[in-house]
C-alpha positions as CSV (number, residue, x, y, z in Angstrom):
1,X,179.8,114.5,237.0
2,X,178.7,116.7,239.5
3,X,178.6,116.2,243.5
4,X,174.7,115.7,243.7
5,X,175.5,112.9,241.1
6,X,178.0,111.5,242.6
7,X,176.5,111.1,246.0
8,X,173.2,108.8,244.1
9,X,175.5,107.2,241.7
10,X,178.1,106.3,243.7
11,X,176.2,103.7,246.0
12,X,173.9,102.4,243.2
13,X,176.9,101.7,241.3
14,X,177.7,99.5,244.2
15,X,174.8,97.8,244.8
16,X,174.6,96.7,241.0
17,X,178.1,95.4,241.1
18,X,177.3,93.5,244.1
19,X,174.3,92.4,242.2
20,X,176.2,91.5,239.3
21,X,179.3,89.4,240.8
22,X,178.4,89.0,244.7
23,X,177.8,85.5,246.2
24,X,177.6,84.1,249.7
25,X,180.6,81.9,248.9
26,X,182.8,85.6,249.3
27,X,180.5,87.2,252.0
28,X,183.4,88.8,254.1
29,X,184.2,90.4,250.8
30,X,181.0,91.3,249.4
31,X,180.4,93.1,253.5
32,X,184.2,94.9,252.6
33,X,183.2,96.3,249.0
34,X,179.8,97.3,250.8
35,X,181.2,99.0,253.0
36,X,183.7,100.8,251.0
37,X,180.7,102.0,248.6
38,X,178.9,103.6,251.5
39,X,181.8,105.5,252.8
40,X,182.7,106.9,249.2
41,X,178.8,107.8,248.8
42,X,179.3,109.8,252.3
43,X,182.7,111.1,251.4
44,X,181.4,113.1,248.1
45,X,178.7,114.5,250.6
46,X,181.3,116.3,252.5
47,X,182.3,118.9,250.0
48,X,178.3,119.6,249.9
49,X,178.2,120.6,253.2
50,X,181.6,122.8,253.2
51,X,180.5,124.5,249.9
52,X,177.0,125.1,250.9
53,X,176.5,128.8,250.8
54,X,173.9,129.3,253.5
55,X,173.1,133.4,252.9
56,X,171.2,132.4,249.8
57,X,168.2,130.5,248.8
58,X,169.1,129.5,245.3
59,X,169.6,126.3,244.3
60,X,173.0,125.0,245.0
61,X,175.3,122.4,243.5
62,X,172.8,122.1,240.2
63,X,172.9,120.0,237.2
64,X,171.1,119.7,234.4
65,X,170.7,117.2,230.6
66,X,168.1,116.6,229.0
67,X,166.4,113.4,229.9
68,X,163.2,112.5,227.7
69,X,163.3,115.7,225.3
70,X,159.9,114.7,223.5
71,X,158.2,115.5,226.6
72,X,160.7,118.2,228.4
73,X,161.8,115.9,231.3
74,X,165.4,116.8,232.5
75,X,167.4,115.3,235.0
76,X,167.6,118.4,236.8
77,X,169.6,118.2,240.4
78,X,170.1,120.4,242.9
79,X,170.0,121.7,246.9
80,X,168.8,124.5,248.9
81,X,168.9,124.8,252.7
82,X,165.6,123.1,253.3
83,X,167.0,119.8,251.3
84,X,171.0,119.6,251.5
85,X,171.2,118.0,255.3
86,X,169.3,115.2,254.2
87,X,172.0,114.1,251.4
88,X,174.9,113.5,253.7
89,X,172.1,112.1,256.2
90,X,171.2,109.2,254.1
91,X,174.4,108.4,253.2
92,X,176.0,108.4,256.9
93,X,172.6,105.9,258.3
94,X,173.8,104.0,255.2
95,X,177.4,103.4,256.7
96,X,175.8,102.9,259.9
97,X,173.3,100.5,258.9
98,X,176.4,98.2,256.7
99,X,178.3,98.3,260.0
100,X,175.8,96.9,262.0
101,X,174.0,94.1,259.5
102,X,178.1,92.9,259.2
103,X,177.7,89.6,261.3
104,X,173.4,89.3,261.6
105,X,172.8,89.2,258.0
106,X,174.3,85.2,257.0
107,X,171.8,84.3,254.2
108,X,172.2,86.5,250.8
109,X,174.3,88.6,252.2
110,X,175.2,90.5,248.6
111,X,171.9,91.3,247.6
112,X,170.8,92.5,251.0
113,X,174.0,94.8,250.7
114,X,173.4,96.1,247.2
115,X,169.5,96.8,248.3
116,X,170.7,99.0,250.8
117,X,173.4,100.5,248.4
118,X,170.5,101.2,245.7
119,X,167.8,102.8,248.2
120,X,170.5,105.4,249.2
121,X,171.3,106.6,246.0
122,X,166.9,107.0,245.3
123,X,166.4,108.6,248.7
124,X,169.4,111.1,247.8
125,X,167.8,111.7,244.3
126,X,164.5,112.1,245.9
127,X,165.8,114.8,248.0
128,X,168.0,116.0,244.7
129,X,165.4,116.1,242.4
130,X,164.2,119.3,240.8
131,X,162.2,118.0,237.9
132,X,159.0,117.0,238.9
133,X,159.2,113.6,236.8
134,X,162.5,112.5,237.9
135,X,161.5,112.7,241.7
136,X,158.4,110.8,241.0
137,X,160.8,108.2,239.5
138,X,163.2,108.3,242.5
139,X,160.0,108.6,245.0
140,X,158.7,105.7,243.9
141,X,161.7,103.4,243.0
142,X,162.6,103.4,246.9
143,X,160.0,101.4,247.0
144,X,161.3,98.3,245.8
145,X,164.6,97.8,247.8
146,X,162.7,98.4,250.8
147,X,160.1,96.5,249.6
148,X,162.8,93.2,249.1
149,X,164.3,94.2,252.3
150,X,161.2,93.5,254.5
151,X,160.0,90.9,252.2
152,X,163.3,88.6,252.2
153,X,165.1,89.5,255.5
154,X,162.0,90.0,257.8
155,X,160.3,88.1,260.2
156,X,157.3,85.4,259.8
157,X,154.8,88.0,258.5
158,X,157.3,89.4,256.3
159,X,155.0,89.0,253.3
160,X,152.0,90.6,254.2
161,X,153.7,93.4,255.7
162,X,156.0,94.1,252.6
163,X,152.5,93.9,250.9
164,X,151.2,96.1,253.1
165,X,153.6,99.0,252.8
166,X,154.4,98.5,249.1
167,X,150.0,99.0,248.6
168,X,149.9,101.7,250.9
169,X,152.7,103.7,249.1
170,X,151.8,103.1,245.7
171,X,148.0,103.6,246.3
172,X,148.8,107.1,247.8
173,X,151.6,107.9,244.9
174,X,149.2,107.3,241.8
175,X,147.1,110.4,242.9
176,X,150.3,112.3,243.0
177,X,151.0,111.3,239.1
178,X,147.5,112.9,238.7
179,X,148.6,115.9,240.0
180,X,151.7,116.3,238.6
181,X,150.2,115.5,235.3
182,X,148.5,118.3,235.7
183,X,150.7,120.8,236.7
184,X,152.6,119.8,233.5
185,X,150.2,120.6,231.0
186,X,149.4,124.0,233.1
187,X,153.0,124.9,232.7
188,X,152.6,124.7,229.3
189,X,154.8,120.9,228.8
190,X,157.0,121.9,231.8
191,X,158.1,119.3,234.4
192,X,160.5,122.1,236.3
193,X,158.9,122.1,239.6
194,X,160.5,125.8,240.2
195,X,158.2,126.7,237.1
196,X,155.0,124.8,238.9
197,X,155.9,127.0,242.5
198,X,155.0,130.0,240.0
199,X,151.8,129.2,238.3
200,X,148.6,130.9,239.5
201,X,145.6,128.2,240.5
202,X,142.0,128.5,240.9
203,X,141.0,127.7,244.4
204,X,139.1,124.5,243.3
205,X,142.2,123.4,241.4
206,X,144.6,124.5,244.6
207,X,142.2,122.3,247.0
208,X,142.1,118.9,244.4
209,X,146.1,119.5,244.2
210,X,146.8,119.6,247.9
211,X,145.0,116.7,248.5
212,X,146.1,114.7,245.8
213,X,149.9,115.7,247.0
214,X,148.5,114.6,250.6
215,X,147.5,111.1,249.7
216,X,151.2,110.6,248.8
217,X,152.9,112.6,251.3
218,X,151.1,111.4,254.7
219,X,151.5,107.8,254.0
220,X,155.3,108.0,253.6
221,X,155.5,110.5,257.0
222,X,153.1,108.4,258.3
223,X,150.3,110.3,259.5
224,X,147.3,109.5,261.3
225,X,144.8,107.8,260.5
226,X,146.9,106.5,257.1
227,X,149.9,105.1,260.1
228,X,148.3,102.0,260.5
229,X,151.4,100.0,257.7
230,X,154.8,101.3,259.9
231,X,154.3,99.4,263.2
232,X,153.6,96.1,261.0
233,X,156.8,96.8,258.8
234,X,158.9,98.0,261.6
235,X,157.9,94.5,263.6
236,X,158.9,92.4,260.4
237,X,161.6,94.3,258.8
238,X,165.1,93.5,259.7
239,X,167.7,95.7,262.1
240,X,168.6,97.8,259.2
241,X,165.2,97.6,257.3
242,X,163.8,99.5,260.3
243,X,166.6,101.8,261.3
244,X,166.5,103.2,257.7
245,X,162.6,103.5,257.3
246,X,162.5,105.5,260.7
247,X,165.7,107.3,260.0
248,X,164.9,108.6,256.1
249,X,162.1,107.2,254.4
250,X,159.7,108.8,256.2
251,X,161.4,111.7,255.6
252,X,160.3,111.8,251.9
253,X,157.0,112.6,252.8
254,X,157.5,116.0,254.9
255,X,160.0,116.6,252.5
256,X,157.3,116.5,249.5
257,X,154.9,118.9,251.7
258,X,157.9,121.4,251.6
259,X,159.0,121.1,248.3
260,X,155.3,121.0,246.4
261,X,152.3,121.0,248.6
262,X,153.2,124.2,250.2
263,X,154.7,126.0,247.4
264,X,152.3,125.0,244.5
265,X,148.9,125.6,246.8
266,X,149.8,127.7,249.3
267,X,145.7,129.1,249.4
268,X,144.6,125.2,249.8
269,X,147.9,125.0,252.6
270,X,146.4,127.7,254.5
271,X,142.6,126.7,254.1
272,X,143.5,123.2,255.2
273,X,145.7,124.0,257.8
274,X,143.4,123.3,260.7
275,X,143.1,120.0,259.5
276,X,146.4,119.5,258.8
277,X,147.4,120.6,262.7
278,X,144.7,118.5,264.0
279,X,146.1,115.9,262.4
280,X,149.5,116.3,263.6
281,X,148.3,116.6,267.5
282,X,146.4,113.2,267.2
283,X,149.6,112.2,266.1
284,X,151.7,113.4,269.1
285,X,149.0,112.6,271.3
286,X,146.9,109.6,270.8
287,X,150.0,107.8,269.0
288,X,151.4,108.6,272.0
289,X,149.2,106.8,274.3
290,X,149.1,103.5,272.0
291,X,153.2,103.3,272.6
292,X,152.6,103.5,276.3
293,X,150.7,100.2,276.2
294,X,152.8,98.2,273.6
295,X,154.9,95.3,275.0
296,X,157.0,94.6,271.4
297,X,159.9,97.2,271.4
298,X,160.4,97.3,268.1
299,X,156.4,98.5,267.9
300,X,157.1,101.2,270.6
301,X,159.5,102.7,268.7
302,X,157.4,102.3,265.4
303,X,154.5,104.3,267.3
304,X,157.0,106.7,268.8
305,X,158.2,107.8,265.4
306,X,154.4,108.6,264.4
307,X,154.6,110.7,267.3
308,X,157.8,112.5,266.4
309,X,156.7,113.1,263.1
310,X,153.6,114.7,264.1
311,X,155.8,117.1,265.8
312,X,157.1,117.7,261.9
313,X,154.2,118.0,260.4
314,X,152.9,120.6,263.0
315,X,155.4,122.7,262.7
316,X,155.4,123.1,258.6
317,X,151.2,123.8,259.0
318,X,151.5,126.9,261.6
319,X,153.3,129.0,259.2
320,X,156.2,130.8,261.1
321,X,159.7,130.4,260.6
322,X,160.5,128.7,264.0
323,X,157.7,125.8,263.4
324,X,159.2,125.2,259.9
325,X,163.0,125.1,260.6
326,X,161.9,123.4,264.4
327,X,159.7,120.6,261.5
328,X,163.3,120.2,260.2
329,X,165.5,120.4,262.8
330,X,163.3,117.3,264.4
331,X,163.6,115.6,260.9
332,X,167.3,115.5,261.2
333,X,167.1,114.6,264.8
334,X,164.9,112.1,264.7
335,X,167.2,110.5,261.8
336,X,169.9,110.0,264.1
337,X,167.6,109.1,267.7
338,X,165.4,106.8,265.6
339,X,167.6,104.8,263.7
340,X,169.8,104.4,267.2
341,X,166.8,103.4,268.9
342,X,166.2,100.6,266.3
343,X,169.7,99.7,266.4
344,X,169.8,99.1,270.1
345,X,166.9,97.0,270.0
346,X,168.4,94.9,266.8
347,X,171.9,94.7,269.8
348,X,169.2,92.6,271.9
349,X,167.2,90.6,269.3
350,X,170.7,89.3,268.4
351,X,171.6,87.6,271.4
352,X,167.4,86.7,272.8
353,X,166.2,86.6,269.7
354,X,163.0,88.3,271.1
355,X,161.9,91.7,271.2
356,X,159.1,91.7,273.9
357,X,159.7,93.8,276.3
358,X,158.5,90.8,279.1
359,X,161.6,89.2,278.0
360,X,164.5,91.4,279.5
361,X,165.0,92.6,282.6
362,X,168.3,93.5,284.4
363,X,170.1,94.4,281.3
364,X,172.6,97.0,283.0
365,X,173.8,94.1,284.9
366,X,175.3,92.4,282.5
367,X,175.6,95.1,279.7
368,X,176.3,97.9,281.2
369,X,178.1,99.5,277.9
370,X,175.2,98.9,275.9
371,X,172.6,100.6,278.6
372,X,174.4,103.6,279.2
373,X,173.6,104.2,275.1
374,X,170.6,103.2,275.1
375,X,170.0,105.5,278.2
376,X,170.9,108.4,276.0
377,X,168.9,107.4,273.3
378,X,165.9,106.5,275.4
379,X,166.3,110.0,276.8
380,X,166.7,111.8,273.5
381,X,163.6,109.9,272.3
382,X,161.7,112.0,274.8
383,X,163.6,115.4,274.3
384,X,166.1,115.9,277.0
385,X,167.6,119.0,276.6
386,X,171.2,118.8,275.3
387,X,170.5,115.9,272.7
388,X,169.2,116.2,269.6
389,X,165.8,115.3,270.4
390,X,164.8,118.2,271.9
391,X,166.0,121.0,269.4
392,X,163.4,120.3,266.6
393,X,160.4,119.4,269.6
394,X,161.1,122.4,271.7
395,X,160.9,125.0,268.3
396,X,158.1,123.3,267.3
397,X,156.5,123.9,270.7
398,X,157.5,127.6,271.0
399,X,155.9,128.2,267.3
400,X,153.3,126.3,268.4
401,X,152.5,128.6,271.1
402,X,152.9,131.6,269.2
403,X,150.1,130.6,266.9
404,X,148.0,128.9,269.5
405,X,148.1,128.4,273.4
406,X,146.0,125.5,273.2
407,X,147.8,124.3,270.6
408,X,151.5,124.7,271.7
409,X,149.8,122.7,275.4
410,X,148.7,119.9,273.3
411,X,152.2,119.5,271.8
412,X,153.9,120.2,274.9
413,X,151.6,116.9,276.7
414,X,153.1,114.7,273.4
415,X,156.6,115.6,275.0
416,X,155.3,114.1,278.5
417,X,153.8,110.7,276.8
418,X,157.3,110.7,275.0
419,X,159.2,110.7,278.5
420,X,156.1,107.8,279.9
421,X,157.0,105.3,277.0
422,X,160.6,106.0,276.7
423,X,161.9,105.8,280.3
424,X,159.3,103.2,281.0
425,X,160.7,100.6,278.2
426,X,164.2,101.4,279.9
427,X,162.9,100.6,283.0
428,X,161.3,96.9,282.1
429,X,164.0,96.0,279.8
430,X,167.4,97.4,281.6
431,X,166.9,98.3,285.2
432,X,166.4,95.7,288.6
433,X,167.2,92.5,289.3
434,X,168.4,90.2,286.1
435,X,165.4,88.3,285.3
436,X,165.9,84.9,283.5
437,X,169.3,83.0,282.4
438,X,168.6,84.9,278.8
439,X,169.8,88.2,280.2
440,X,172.2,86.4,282.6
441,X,174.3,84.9,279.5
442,X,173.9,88.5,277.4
443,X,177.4,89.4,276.4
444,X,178.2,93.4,276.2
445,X,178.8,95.5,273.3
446,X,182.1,94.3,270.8
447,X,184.0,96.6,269.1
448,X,181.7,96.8,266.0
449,X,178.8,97.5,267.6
450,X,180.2,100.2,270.0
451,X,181.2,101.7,267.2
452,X,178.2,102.5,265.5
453,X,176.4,103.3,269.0
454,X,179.5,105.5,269.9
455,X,179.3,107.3,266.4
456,X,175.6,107.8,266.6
457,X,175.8,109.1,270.1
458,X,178.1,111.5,269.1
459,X,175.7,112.6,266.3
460,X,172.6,113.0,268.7
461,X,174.9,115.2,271.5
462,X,176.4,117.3,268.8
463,X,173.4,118.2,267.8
464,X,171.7,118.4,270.4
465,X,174.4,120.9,272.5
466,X,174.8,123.1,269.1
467,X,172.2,122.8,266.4
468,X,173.4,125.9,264.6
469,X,175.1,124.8,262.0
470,X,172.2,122.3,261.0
471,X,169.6,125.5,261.6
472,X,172.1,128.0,260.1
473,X,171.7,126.2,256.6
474,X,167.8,126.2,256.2
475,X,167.2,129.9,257.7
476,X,167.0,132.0,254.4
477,X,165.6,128.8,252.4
478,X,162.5,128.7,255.2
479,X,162.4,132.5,255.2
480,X,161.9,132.4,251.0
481,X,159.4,129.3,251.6
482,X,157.1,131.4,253.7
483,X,157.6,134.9,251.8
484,X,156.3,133.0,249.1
485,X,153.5,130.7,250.7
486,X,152.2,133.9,251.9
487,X,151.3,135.2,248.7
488,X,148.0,134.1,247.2
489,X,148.1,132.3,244.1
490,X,143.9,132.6,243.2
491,X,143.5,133.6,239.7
């Protein structure tokens, strides 16, 4: 079995066995085997990253069966610099988020575990797939983990948001089939998406493609106006449930954009492209400006992340290699300042048991561990230099310029809103006097929960001071990408 296997096998393999023999009689143990799942899925990561051969834009680490011969679908795996960071990315928020449900998840705790477990191994395969069928299956099977997640461990409108984001999803995915129907019987009963990235299109059929791919892919990132699901489901969802939607599920959709809507129509990409920037700028902006006035934390952040995304999108649609590798760069960025973000705010939920902002107050006063974190994260949100936040933002902003003054100003005023919402949150929830016996009896960070702040703050400064080796890796893959989108496809 091959590495790319491994790393989606290993924690579904997991989760079912937790399915399979878990109860909440032997939850200690159930949190133990957990655990031990996600580190092994991270561990067979590892070798990806130190066998990655970053001068080439092949396709690394493949694999390849047959899968459903009558109709040429293969399980067909593999990596090139524009997907490989996000294997070892899903499965290290995975550690991270078992870590830090250990003692707030009491009720079902096995099949909370093993939801988590599964949705690893599908996001990995999503980002693994090269057969156009088998990342439809993986695409859309994230769904229902998540989907259990928000609807069994969220809060009291757990329902209609899990309803909500399942509808939204699958509404935007069927379109996709379409499309990938189509490209299948154009490639002559071929589901190899490297063989779709070849075949010449009309411009009519380009245009229907794109958007087709579109109504999929901007509902995952999410982008304006199709946004409206995430603040709902970040609000219900659990601590984990949240940390992992911001940190790689939304990732699936800028991902897709890379790996087909670019490649397959890059006439329609082009043509579309205005539309496609606005977009992403009413994103960074106006998104913006509904997190300044939120007073639930956990919706901030949901808002935020629009926001950040934007930044993604934006870079892909200008075309140059710094906007693309800068879409990226933020991707992996906002993986780590996200899903800390979320995490910080699950630390307060856990001892208040509320997350409006009009609620805290004073928290340096009696945390002052958990503030100085949250400072860094709060500050990374909004792109200080020197933290991860700002590589992928401030590339995205020089491309941005490049291709358009007035385009490059709008993105830099998303970076100001970022520092408004950001430092302002801080200010109401952590800063002054303490405000109510709540925050007076607030314990500060234990061991477990230092930990995974500690690791992730580590992750974001790392990045953050050097970002090569993350940029390093996508560099000739982004160079091919554009070489190639640059060609017209008409026939």
């Amino acid at each position: 079995m091959g590495l790319l296997s491994l790393a989606i096998w290993t924690p579904i393999v997991f989760g079912v066995l937790l399915l399979a023999f878990g109860c909440d009689k032997h939850a200690r143990t159930v949190r133990w085997l957990a655990l031990i799942g996600s580190l092994l899925g991270l561990a067979v990561t590892i070798p990806l990253i130190s066998g990655f051969d970053a001068g080439t834009a092949a396709m690394q680490f493949v694999e390849k069966a047959p899968w459903v011969a009558r109709f040429n679908m293969h399980y067909h795996l593999g990596v090139d610099g524009i997907s490989m960071w996000f294997v070892p990315l899903t499965a290290f928020i995975t550690v991270i988020v078992v870590i830090a449900s250990w003692e707030s998840i009491t009720e079902r705790v096995y099949q909370y575990m093993a939801a988590f477990l599964i949705l690893s191994g599908l996001m990995i395969g999503v980002f693994s797939a090269l057969d156009g069928m088998l990342f439809y299956v993986f695409f859309e099977a994230t769904l229902i983990p998540m989907y259990l997640i928000i609807g069994m461990w969220g809060g009291p409108n757990k329902i209609y948001a899990a309803f909500k984001f399942f509808l939204y999803t699958l509404l935007g995915s069927l379109l996709t089939l379409v499309a990938f129907i189509y490209l299948y019987n154009q490639a002559g009963g071929s589901f190899d998406i490297a063989a779709w990235h070849k075949l010449p299109l009309g411009g009519t059929a380009q245009t229907l493609l794109f958007f087709a791919l579109f109504a999929a892919f901007a509902v995952k990132v999410p982008m304006w106006p199709v946004h409206t699901w995430l603040p709902d489901v970040h609000v219900e969802a659990p601590t984990g449930g949240s940390a992992v939607l911001a940190a790689i599920m939304l990732k699936l959709g800028a991902y897709g954009f890379l790996r087909f809507s670019l490649p397959i129509a890059p006439d329609a990409a082009h043509e579309w492209a205005w539309l496609m920037i606005t977009l992403s700028l009413i994103a960074v902006i106006y998104v913006g400006l509904v997190a300044i006035v939120q007073k639930d934390m956990k919706k901030l952040v949901a808002y935020s992340s629009v926001a950040h995304m934007g930044f993604v999108t934006l870079g892909f649609f200008i075309f140059n290699d710094l906007g693309v590798s800068g879409g990226l760069a933020q991707m992996i960025a906002h993986g780590f300042v996200s899903g800390a973000m979320f995490l910080c705010i699950g630390v307060l939920y856990d001892r208040v048991h509320s997350r409006q902002i009009a609620d805290y107050g004073g928290v340096v006063n009696t945390m002052p561990k958990f503030a100085a974190f949250a400072l860094l994260f709060s500050m990374a949100n909004c792109g200080l230099p020197a933290t991860a936040g700002f590589v992928g933002e401030w590339m995205v902003i020089i491309a941005s310029v490049r291709f358009n003054f007035w385009i490059g100003l709008g993105a830099a005023i998303a970076v100001i809103l970022g520092a408004s919402y950001s430092l302002w949150m801080y200010k109401r929830v952590y800063l002054g006097p303490v405000t109510n016996d709540n925050v007076r009896a607030m314990t500060d960070l234990n061991g477990r929960e230092f930990l995974v702040l500690g690791v992730l703050a580590i992750a974001v400064l790392y990045m953050g001071i050097y970002p090569k080796p993350f940029t390093d890796v996508m560099d000739v893959s982004v160079a091919e990408l554009l070489k190639h989108v640059a060609q017209t496809k008409l026939n």
